[in-house]
matplotlib code that plots the C-alpha trace (Angstrom):
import matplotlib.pyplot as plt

x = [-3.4, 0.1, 1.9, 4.1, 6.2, 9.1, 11.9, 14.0, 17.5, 19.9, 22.7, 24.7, 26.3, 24.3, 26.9, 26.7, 22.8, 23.0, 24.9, 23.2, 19.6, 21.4, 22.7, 19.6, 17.4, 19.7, 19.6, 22.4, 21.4, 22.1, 23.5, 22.0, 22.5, 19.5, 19.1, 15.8, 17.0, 19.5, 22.0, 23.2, 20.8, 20.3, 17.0, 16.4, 13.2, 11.6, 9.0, 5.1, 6.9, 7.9, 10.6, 13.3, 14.4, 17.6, 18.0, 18.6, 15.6, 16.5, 14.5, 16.7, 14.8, 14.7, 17.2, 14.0, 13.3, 11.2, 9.4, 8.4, 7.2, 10.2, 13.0, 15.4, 15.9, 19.1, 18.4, 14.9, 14.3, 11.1, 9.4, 7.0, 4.2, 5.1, 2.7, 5.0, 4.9, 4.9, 8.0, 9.9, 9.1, 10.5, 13.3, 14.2, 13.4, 17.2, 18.5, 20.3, 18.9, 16.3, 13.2, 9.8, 8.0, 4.8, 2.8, 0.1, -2.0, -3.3]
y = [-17.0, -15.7, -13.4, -10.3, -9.1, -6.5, -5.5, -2.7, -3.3, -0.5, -2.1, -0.3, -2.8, -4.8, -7.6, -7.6, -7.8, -10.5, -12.7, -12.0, -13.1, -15.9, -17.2, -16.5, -18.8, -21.4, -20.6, -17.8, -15.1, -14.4, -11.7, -9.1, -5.6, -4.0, 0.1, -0.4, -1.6, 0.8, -1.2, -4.1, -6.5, -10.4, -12.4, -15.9, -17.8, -16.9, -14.5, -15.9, -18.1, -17.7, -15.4, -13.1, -9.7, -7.5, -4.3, -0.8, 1.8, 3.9, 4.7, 5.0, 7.9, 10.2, 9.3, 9.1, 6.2, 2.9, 3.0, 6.4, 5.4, 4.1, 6.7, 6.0, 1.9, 2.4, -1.1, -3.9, -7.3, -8.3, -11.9, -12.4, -14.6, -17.0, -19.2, -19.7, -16.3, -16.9, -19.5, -16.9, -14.3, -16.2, -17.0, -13.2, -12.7, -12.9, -10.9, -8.3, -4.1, -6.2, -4.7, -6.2, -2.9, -4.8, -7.8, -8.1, -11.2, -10.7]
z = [6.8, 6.2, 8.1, 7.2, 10.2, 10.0, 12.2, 12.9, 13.3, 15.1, 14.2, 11.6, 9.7, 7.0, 7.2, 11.5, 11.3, 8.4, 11.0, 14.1, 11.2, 9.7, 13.6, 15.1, 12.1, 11.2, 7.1, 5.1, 3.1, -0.6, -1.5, -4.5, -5.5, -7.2, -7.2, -6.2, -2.9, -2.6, -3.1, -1.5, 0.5, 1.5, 0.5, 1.9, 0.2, -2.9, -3.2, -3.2, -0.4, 3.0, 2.4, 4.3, 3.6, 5.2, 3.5, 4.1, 5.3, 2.6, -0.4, -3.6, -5.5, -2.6, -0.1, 2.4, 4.8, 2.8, 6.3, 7.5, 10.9, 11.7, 10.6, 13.7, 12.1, 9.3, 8.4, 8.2, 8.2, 7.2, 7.2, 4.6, 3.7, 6.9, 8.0, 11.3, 13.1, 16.6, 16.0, 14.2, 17.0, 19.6, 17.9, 17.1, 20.6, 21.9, 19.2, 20.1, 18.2, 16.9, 17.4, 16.4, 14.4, 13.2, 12.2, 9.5, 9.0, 5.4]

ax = plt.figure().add_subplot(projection="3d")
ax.plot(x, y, z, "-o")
ax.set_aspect("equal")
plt.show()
């Protein structure tokens, strides 16, 4: 069953918490600009696929946080559809402002 796990990252730099992602997991980002991500963010793997996501927690219409139960994180990183969770957990283990927010199994 695949896995959906999401970070919060203190960090304030989107390129500083890119590195520490990209360091930590061995692959590099791509970077795309889309308004509906509010602006600029990274994507590793494709979508249907085990796939990374490092954005900002700010929703573009409103200005408000994309996750409102965790309003202190400026930025996320979310690992979807992985069928490798505990792997990936231990690796963001050592990461520095990394926090591990929640994990679905749908």
């Amino acid at each position: 069953m695949p896995s959906f796990i999401l970070y919060g990252i203190r960090k304030y730099s989107l390129s500083e918490a890119k590195t520490s992602v990209e360091s930590a997991l061995g692959f590099f980002f791509s970077e795309r600009d889309s308004f509906y991500q509010a602006g600029v963010y990274y994507v590793f793997g494709e979508g249907g696929e085990e796939q990374f996501v490092l954005k900002r927690n700010m929703d573009p219409f409103d200005g408000d946080p994309v996750e409102q139960d965790f309003v202190s994180y400026p930025l996320l990183f979310y690992i979807n559809s992985t069928e490798r969770p505990s792997e990936l957990i231990a690796l963001m283990a050592n990461v520095a402002d990394f926090e591990l927010l929640r994990q679905e199994v749908f």
